[in-house]
C-alpha positions as CSV (number, residue, x, y, z in Angstrom):
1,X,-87.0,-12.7,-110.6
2,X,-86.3,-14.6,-106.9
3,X,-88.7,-15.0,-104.5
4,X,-88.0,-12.2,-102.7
5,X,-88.1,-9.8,-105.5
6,X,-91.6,-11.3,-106.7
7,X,-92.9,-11.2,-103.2
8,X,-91.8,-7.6,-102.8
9,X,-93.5,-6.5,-106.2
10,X,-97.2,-7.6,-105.0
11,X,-96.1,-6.9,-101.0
12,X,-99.8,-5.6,-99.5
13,X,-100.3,-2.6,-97.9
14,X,-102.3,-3.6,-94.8
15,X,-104.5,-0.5,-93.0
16,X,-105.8,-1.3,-89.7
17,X,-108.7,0.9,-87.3
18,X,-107.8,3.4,-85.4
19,X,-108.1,1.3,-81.8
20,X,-106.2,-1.6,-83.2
21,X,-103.8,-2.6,-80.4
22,X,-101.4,-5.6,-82.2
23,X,-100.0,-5.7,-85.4
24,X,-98.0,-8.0,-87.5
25,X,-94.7,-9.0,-85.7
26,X,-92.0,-11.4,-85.6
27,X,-92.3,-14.7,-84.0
28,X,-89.1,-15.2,-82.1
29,X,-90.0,-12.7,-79.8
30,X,-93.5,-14.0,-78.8
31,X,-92.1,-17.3,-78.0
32,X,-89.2,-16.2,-76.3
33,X,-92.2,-14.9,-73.8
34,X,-94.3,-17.5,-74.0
35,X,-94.3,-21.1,-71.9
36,X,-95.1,-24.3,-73.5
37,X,-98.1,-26.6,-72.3
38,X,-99.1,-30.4,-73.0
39,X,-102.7,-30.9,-73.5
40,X,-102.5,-35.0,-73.8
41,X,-99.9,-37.7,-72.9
42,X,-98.1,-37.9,-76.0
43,X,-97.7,-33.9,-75.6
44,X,-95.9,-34.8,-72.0
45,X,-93.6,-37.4,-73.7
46,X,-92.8,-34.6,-76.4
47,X,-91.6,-32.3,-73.1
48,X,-89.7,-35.0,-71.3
49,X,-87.5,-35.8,-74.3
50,X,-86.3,-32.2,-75.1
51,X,-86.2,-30.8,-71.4
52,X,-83.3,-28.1,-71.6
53,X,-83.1,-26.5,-74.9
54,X,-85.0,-23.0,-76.1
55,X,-88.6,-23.0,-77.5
56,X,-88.0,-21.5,-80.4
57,X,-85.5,-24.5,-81.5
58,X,-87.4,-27.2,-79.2
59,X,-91.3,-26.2,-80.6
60,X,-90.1,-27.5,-84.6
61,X,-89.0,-31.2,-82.9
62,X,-92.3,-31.6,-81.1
63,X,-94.0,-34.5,-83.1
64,X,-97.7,-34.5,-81.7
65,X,-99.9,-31.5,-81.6
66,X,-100.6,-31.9,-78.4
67,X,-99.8,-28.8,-76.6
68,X,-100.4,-24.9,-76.9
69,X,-98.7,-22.0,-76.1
70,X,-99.4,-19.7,-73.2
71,X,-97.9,-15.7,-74.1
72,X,-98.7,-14.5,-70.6
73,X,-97.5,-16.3,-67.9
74,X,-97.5,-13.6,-65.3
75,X,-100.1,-13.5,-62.0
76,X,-102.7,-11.8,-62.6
77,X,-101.9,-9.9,-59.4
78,X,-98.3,-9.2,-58.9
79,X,-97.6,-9.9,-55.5
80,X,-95.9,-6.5,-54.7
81,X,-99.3,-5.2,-54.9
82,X,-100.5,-7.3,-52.5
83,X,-97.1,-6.6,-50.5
84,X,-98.0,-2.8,-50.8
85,X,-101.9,-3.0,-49.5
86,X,-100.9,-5.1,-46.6
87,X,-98.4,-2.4,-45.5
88,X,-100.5,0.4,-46.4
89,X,-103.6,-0.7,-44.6
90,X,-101.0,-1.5,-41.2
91,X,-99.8,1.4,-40.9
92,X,-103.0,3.1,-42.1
93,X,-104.8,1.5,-38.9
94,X,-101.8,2.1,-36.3
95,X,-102.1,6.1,-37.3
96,X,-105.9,6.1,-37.1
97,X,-105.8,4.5,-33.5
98,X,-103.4,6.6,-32.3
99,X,-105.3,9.6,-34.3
100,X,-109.2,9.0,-33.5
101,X,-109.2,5.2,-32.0
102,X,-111.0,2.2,-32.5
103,X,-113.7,4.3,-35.0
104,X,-110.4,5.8,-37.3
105,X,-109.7,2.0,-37.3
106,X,-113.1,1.0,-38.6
107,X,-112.4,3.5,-41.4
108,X,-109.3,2.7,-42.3
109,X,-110.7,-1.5,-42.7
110,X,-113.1,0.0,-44.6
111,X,-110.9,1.5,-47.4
112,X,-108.5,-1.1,-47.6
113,X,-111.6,-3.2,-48.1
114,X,-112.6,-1.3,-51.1
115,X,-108.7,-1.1,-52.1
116,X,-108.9,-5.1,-52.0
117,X,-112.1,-4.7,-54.3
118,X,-110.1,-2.6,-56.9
119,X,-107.5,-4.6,-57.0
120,X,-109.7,-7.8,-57.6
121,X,-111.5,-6.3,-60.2
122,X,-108.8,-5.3,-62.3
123,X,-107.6,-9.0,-62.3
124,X,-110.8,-10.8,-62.7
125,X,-111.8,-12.3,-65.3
126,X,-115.5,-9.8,-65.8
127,X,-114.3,-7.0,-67.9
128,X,-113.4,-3.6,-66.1
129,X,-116.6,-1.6,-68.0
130,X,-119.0,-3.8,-66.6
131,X,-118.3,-2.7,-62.8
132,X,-119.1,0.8,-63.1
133,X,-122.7,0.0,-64.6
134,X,-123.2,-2.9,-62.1
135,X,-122.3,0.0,-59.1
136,X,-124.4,2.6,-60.6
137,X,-127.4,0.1,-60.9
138,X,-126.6,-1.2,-57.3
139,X,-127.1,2.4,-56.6
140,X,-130.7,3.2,-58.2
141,X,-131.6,0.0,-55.8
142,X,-130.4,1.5,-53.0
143,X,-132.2,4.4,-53.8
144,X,-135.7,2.6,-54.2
145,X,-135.1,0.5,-51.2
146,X,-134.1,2.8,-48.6
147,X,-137.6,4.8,-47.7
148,X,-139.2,1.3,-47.3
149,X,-138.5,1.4,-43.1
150,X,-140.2,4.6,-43.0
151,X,-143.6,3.3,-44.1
152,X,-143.5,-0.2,-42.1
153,X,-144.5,1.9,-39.0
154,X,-146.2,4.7,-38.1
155,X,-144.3,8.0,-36.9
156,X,-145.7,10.6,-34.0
157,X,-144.4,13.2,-35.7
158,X,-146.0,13.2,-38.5
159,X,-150.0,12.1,-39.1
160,X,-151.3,9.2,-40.5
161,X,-153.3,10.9,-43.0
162,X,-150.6,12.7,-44.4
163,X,-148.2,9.7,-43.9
164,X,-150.2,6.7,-46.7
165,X,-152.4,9.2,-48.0
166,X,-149.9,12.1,-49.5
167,X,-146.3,10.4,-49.0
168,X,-146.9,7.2,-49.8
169,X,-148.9,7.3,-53.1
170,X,-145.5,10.1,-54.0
171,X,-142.8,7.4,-52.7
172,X,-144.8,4.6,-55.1
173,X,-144.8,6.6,-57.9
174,X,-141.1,7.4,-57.5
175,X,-140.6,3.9,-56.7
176,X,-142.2,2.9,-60.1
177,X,-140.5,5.8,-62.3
178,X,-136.8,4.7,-60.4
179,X,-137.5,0.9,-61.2
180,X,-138.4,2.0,-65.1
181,X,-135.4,4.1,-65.3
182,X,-132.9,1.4,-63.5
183,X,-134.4,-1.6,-65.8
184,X,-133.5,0.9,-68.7
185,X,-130.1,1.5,-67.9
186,X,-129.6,-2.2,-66.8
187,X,-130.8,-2.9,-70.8
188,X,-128.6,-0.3,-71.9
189,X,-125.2,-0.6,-69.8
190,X,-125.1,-4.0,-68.2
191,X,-127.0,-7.0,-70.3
192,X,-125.3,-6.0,-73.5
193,X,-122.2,-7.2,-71.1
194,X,-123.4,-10.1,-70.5
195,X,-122.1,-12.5,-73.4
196,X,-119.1,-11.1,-73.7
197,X,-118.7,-11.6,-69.9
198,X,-119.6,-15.3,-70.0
199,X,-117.0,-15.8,-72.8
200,X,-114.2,-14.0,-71.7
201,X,-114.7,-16.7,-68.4
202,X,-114.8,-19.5,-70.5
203,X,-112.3,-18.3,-73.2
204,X,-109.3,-18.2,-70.3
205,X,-108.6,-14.8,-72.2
206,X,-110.1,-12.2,-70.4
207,X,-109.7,-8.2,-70.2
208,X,-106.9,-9.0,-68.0
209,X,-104.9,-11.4,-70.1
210,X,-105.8,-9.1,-73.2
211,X,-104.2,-6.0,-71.3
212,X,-101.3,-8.0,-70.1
213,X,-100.8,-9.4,-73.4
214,X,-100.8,-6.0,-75.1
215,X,-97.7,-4.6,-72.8
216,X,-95.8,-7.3,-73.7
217,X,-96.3,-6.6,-76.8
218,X,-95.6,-2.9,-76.2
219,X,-92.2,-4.2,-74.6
220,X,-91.2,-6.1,-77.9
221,X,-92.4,-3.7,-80.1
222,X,-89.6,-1.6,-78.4
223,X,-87.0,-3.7,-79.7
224,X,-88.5,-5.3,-83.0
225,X,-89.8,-1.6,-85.1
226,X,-90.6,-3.0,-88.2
227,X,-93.7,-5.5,-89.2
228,X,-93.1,-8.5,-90.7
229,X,-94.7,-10.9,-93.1
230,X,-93.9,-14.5,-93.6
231,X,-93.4,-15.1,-97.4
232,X,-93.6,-17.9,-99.0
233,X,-93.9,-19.0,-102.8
234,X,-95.3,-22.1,-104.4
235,X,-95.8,-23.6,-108.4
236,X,-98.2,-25.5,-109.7
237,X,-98.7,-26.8,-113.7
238,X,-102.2,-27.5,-114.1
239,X,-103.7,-29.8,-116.5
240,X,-104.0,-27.3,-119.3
241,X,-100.7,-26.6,-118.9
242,X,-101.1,-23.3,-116.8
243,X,-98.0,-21.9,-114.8
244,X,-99.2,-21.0,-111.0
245,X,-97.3,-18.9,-109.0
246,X,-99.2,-18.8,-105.4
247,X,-97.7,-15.8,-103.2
248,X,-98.2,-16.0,-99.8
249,X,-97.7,-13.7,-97.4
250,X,-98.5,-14.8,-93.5
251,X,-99.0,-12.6,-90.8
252,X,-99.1,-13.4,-87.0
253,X,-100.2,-11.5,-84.1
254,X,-99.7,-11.7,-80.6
255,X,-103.7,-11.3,-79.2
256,X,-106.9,-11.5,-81.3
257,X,-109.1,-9.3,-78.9
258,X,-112.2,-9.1,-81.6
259,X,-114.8,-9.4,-78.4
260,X,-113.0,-7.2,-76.4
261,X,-112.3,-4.2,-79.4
262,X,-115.3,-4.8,-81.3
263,X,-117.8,-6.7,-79.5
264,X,-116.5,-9.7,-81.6
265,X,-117.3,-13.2,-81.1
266,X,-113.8,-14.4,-80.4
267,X,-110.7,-14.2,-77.7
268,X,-107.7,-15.5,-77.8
269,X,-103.6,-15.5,-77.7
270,X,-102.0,-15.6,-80.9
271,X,-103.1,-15.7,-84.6
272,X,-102.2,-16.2,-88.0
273,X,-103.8,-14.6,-91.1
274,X,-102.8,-14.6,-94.6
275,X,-103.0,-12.8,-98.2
276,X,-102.2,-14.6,-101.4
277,X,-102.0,-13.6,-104.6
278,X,-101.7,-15.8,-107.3
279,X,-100.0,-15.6,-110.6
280,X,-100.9,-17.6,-114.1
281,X,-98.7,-17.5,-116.4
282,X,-96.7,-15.0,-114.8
283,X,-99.8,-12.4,-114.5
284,X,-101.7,-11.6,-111.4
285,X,-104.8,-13.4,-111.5
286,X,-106.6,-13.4,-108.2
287,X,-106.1,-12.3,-104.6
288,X,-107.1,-14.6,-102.1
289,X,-107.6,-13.2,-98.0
290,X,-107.8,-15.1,-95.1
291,X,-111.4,-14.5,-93.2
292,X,-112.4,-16.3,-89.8
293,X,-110.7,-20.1,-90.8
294,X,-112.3,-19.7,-94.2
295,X,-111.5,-17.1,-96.9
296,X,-112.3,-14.4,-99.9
297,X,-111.2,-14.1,-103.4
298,X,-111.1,-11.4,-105.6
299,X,-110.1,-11.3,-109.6
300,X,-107.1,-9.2,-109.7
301,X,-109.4,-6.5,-112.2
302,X,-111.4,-6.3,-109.4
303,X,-108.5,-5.6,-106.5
304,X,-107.9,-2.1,-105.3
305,X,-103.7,-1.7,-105.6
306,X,-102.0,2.0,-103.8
307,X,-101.7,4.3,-106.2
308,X,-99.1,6.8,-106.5
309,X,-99.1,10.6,-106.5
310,X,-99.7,10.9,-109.9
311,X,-102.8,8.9,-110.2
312,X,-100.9,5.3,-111.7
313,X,-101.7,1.9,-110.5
314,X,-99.0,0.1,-108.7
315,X,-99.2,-3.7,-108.2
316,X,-99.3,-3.3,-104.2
317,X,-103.0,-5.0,-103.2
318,X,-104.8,-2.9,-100.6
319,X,-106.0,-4.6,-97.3
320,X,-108.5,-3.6,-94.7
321,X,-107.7,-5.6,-91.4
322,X,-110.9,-5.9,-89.1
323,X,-109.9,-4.8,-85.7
324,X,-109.5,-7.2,-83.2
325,X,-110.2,-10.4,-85.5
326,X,-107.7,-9.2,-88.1
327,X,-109.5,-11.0,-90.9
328,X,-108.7,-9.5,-94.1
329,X,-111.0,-7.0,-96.2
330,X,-110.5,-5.6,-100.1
331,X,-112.4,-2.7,-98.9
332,X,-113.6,-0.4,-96.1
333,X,-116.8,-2.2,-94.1
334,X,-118.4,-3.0,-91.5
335,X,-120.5,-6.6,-91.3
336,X,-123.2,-6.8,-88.3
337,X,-124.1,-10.0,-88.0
338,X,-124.6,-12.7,-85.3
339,X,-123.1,-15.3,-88.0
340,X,-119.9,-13.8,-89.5
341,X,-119.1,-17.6,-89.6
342,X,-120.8,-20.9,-89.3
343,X,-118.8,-21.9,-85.9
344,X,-118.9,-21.1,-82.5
345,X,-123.0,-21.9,-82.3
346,X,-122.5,-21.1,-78.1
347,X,-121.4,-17.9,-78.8
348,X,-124.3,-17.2,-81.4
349,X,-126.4,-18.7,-78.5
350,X,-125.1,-16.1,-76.3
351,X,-126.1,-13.5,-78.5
352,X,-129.2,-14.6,-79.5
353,X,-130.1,-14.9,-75.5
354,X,-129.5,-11.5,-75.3
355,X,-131.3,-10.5,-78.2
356,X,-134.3,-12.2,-76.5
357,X,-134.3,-10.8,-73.4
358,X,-134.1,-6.8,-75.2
359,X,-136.8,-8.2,-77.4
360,X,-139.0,-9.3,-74.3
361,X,-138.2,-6.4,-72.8
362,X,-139.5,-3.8,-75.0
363,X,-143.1,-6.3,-75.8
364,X,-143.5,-5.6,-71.7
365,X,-142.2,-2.0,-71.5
366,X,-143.8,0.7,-70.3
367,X,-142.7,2.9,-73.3
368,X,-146.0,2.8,-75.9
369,X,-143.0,3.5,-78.4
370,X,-140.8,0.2,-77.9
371,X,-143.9,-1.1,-77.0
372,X,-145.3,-0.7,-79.9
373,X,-142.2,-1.7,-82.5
374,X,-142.0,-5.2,-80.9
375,X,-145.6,-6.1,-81.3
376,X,-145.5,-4.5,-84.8
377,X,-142.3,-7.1,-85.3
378,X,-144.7,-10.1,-84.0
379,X,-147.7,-9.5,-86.3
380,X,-145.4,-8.2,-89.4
381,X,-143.2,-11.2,-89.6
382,X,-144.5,-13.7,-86.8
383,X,-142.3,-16.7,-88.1
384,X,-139.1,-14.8,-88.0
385,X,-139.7,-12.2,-85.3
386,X,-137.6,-14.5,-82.7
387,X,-134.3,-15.3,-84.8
388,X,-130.9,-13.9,-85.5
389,X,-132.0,-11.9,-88.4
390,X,-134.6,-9.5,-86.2
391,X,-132.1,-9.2,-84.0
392,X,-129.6,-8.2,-86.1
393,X,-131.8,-5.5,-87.5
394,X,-134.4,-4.4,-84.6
395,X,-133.9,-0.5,-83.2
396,X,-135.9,1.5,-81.3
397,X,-137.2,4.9,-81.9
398,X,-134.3,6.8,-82.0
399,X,-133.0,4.7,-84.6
400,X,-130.2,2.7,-82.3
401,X,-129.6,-1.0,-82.6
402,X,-131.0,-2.6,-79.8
403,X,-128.7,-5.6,-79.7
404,X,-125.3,-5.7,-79.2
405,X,-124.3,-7.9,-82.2
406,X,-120.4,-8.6,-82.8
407,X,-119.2,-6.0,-85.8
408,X,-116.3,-6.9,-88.3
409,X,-114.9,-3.4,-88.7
410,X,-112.4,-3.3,-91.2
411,X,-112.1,0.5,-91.8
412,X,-108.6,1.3,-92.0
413,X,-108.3,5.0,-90.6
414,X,-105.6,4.2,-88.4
415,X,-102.3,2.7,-88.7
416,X,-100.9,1.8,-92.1
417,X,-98.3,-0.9,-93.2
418,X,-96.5,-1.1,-96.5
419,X,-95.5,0.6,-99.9
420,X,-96.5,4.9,-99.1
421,X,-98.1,5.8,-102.6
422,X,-100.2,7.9,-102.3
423,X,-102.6,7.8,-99.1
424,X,-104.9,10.1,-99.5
425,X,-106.2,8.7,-102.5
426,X,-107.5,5.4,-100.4
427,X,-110.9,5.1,-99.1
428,X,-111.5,5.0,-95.4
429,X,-114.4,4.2,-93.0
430,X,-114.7,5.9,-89.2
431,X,-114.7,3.2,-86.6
432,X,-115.9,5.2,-83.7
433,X,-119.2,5.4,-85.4
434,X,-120.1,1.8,-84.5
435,X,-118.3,1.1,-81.6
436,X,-118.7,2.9,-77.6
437,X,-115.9,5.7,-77.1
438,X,-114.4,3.6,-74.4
439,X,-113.5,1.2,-77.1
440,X,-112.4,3.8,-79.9
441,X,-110.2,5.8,-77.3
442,X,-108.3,3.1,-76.1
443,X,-104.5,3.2,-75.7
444,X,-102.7,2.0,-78.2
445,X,-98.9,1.4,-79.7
446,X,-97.6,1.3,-83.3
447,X,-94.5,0.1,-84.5
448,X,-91.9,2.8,-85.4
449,X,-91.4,1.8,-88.5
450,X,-94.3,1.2,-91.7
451,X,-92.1,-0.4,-93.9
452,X,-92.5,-4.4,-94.1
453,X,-89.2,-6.8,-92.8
454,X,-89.6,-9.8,-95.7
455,X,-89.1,-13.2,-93.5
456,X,-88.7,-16.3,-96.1
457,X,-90.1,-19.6,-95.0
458,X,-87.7,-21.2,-97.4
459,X,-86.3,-23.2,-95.8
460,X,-88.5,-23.8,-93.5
461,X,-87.7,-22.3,-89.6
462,X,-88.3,-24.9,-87.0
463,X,-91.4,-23.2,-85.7
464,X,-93.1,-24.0,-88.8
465,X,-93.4,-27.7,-87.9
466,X,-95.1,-27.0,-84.5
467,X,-98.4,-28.7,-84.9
468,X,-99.9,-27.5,-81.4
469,X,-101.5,-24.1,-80.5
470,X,-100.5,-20.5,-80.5
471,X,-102.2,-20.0,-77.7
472,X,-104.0,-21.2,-74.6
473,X,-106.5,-24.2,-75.3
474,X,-109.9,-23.3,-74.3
475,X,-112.9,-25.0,-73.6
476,X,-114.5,-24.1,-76.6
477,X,-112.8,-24.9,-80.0
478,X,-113.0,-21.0,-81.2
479,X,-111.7,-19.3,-78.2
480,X,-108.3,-21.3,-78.1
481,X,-105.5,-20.8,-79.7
482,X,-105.2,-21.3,-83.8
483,X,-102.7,-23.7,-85.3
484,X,-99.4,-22.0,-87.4
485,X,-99.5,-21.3,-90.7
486,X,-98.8,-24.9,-91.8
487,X,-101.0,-27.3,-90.1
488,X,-104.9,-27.6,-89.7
489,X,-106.6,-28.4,-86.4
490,X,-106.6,-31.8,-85.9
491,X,-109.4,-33.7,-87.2
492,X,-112.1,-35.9,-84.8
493,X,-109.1,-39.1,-84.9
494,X,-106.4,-36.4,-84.0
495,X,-104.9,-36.7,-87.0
496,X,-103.1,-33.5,-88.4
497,X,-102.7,-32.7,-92.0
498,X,-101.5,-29.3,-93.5
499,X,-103.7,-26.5,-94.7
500,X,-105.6,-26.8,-97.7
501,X,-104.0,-23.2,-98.3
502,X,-100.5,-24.0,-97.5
503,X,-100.2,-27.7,-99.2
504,X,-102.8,-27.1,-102.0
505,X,-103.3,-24.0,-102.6
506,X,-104.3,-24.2,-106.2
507,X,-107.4,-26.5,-104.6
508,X,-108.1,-23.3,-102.6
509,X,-108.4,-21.5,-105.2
510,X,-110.3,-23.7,-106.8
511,X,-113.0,-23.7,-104.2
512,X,-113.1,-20.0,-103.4
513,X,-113.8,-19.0,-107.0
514,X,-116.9,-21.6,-106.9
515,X,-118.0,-19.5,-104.1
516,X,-117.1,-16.3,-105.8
517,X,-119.0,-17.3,-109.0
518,X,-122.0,-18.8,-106.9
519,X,-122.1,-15.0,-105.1
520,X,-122.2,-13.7,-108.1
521,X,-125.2,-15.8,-109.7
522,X,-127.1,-14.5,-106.7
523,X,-126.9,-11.2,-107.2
524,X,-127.9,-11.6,-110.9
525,X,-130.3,-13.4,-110.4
């Protein structure tokens, strides 16, 4: 049996959420889109000496890994928009002068004032549902603040008795309840916002590079209609004279939009995931998944394969992909946690922060109720009551989480990728049960076709050898771009060596079945 025929005998069937916006593609198209960027000198050199010739041949010859990749390249507002309000709000103002004069005018300003707003807002870098909440808030202000003139003087139609005896004990009691309600809803709608907000600024992949990025995608997924894996197959003899057959399948995507679809903790163009599964002495053995830069095994007894219609077991591995991160799952779940992975400590700063300030906010709140559950968290566990873990697990009286930890939600209800079997005997989860409707309603695109294109990497393409990013660099390490599927980041020298997983994948192995027999010590124990 060839390599493709083995491949296509343990080929995964991949089921993605329903809101899941990108999907395994091709690569050819992605950097036919995307511009190339040097992020250090030797990076420039690399660009001078290959000036004229395609990225897709150029990006193998590019010795350093000094550069990344940039997918959307468009402004962020097309200038025909701006063509459009300019003209719009001329001849808006020429009409209303001739129409009502100088106050039609002052209207007219007005609007294309709040048309410039608009505008700005869909191309800045704070996320569209955060405006809305901030307005709304804005408003409840408004609505506290505006009776203040009427009791800074007196008025002679009305007495003074009735005046700061009867209307103004009323206003300060409205005053107070409006203040409650609008610190509420500034809790509810607004602050849980917050770190995603401050990310996305950082991450140079906002909502607006995310949306962007998706309709290119939508454009290619027009001409490519199949998903594609990147297969590759490697042997090993170990010392007791095992035969290893490693089976990798790589899959890339054009976005990872984790914060944006699931709260997540990361943002950025492009990424590469992987499933392996691995053969000794010609038997399946073990499937390995790719999770967050790290990874998951399973014995194969222990895998879930499709079955058919008539109940038998095929050799097709079943995967849930998490929406937005696209790390890969054996089974339907959803992980709430603060730290789904040891890096990115700013972002689990972030989240802490705003797990304090809900936390604060219900040990002062008027509510006995919330009141009452934080102080009963202070005396219960005093030592912990400030950390991840609370937070992770504090809800109020209605039984809602109170913080708006990032969720890994790999329940598969939505699209589906691979060998058909027999669907409906595959276990699903409901995404729209932990995630805000705005999220699980979201537009979305699927490619026409569910059955897998096989790419080879033998021989290798030229992209393969691209040590640089996928994506945009960020400042911070876990919002940039990831590396292919051959090489690592570089290390603290710069250095670049391949992937533990690519180069030595027996040795990857190796180390997650320590940590799957360590798991499973704990839970005997």
């Amino acid at each position: 049996m060839d390599d493709s025929e083995l491949l296509k005998k343990y080929e995964p069937v991949l089921r993605f959420a329903k809101s899941e916006r990108f999907f395994p593609m091709a690569v050819e198209p992605y950097l036919e889109k995307c511009t190339i960027f040097p992020s250090g000198p030797q990076g420039v050199v690399g660009l001078l000496s290959h000036p004229q010739e395609p990225l897709v041949t150029r990006i193998g010859k590019l010795e350093s890994a000094e550069y990344y990749l940039r997918f959307v390249n468009d402004p962020l507002i097309d200038s025909d928009v701006w063509k459009w309000w300019g003209v719009s709000s001329i001849l808006g103002s020429v009409a209303a002068w001739f129409a009502t004069g100088w106050d039609g005018v002052g209207i007219v300003a007005i609007l294309a004032l709040l048309a410039a707003f608009i505008i700005y807002i869909r191309a800045s870098p704070i996320r569209l549902r955060f405006f809305p909440a901030a307005l709304a808030a804005l408003f409840f202000f408004a609505l506290e603040a505006a009776p203040i003139w009427f009791f800074l003087k007196p008025h002679s139609f009305i007495s003074v008795q009735l005046e700061y005896l009867v209307l103004l004990p009323i206003y300060l009691f409205v005053l107070f309840y409006l203040s409650v309600r609008t610190m509420k809803f500034i809790f509810d709608h607004i602050i849980p916002q917050g770190p995603g907000v401050i990310m996305d600024m950082l991450s140079r992949a906002t909502e607006t590079v995310a949306r962007k990025s998706f309709f290119q995608y939508a454009e290619i997924l027009e001409k490519e209609p199949n998903p594609v894996y990147y297969g590759r197959v490697t042997r090993w003899q170990d010392v007791e004279g095992n035969q290893w057959q490693s089976l990798q399948y790589h899959f890339f995507y054009a976005f990872n939009d984790w914060r944006l679809a699931a709260n997540g903790i990361n943002h950025h163009e492009g990424d590469w995931e992987m499933v392996a599964v691995y053969l000794k002495n010609d038997q399946a053995y073990s499937l390995l998944l790719s999770q967050h830069g790290t990874g998951a095994m399973e014995l194969w007894q222990d895998v879930r394969c499709v079955k058919e219609k008539d109940g038998a077991e095929t050799t097709h591995p079943l995967i849930y992909v998490a929406l937005g991160s696209h790390a890969n799952y054996s089974r339907p779940q959803v992980i709430r946690s603060a730290s789904l992975f040891q890096e990115g400590l700013f972002q689990r700063f972030i989240y802490w922060l705003d797990g304090l300030i809900h936390f604060l906010f219900m040990l002062f709140n008027p509510s006995e109720k919330e009141r009452q559950i934080a102080l009963r968290e202070l005396s219960t566990h005093p030592a912990t009551a400030l950390t991840e873990e609370t937070f992770e697990k504090l809800r109020d009286e209605k039984d809602h989480y109170l913080v708006s930890l990032p969720l890994e939600i790999a329940t598969g209800e939505g699209f589906r990728i691979g060998y058909e079997g027999d669907p409906k005997r595959e276990k699903i989860g409901i995404s729209s049960s932990y995630i805000k409707r705005i999220m699980s309603n979201r537009k979305v695109m699927h490619p026409k076709s569910r059955e897998w294109k096989q790419v080879l990497l033998d021989p290798e393409p030229d992209w393969v050898n691209y040590k640089g990013l996928w994506g945009v660099k960020s400042l911070m390490k876990d919002e940039s771009g990831p590396p292919g599927p051959k090489w690592d980041r570089p290390d603290k020298l710069f250095a670049v060596y391949p992937r533990k997983r690519w180069e030595k994948s027996l040795e990857w192995l190796t180390e997650l079945e320590n940590i799957l027999m360590a798991k499973n010590n704990r839970k005997k124990a």
